[in-house]
C-alpha positions as a printed Julia matrix, in Angstrom:
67×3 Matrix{Float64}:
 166.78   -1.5   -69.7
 169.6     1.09  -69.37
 172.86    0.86  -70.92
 174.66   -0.39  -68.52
 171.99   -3.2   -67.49
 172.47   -4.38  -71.03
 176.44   -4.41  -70.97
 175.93   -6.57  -67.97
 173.61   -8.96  -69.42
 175.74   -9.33  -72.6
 178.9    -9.96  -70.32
 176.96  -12.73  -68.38
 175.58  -14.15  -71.55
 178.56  -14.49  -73.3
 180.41  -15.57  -70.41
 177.69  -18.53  -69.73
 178.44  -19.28  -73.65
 182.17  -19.64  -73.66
 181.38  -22.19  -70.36
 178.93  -23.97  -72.4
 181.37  -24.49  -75.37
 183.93  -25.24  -73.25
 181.74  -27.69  -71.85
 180.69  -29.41  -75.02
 184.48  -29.7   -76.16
 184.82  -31.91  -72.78
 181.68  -33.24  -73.42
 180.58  -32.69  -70.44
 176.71  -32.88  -70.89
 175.27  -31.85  -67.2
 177.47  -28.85  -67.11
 176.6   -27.95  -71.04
 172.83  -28.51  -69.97
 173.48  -26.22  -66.65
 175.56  -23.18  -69.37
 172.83  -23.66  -71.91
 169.77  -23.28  -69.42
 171.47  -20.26  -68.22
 172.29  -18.66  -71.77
 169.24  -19.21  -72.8
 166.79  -16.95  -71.22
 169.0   -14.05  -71.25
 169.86  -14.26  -75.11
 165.69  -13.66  -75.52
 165.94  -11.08  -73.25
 168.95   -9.13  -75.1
 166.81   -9.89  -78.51
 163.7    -8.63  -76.84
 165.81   -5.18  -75.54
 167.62   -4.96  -78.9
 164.0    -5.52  -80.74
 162.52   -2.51  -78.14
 165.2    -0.07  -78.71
 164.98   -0.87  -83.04
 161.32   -0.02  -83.13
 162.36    3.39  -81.08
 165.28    4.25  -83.1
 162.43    3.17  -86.45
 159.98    5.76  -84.53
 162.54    9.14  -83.95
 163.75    8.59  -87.83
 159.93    8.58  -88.88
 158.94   11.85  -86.84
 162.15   13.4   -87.56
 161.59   12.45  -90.9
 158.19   14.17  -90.69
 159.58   17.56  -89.98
């Protein structure tokens, strides 16, 4: 995922959290279930980039290490 991919995912996440909050203070349950639904799938997929990109950064300090 490039940089900018991620920014956009993170924007999109976090704006399909604030509707999902916003939702639940209304308690508004079909439109929290909608927000949630959305949120959900691209939270694991920012954890899953963010767990990718740890074990690289892990990798270059071990070789560099190395030297």
């Amino acid at each position: 995922m490039t940089p900018k991919e991620f920014y956009d995912k993170v924007v999109y996440m976090r704006h399909c959290q604030r509707n999902y909050y916003a939702a639940r203070r209304k308690k508004d349950a079909e439109k929290q279930r909608y927000y949630l639904g959305l949120s959900i799938p691209i939270e694991n997929e920012i954890d899953a980039e963010i767990e990718r990109v740890q074990k690289i950064q892990a990798s270059n300090e071990a070789n560099s290490n190395n030297h």
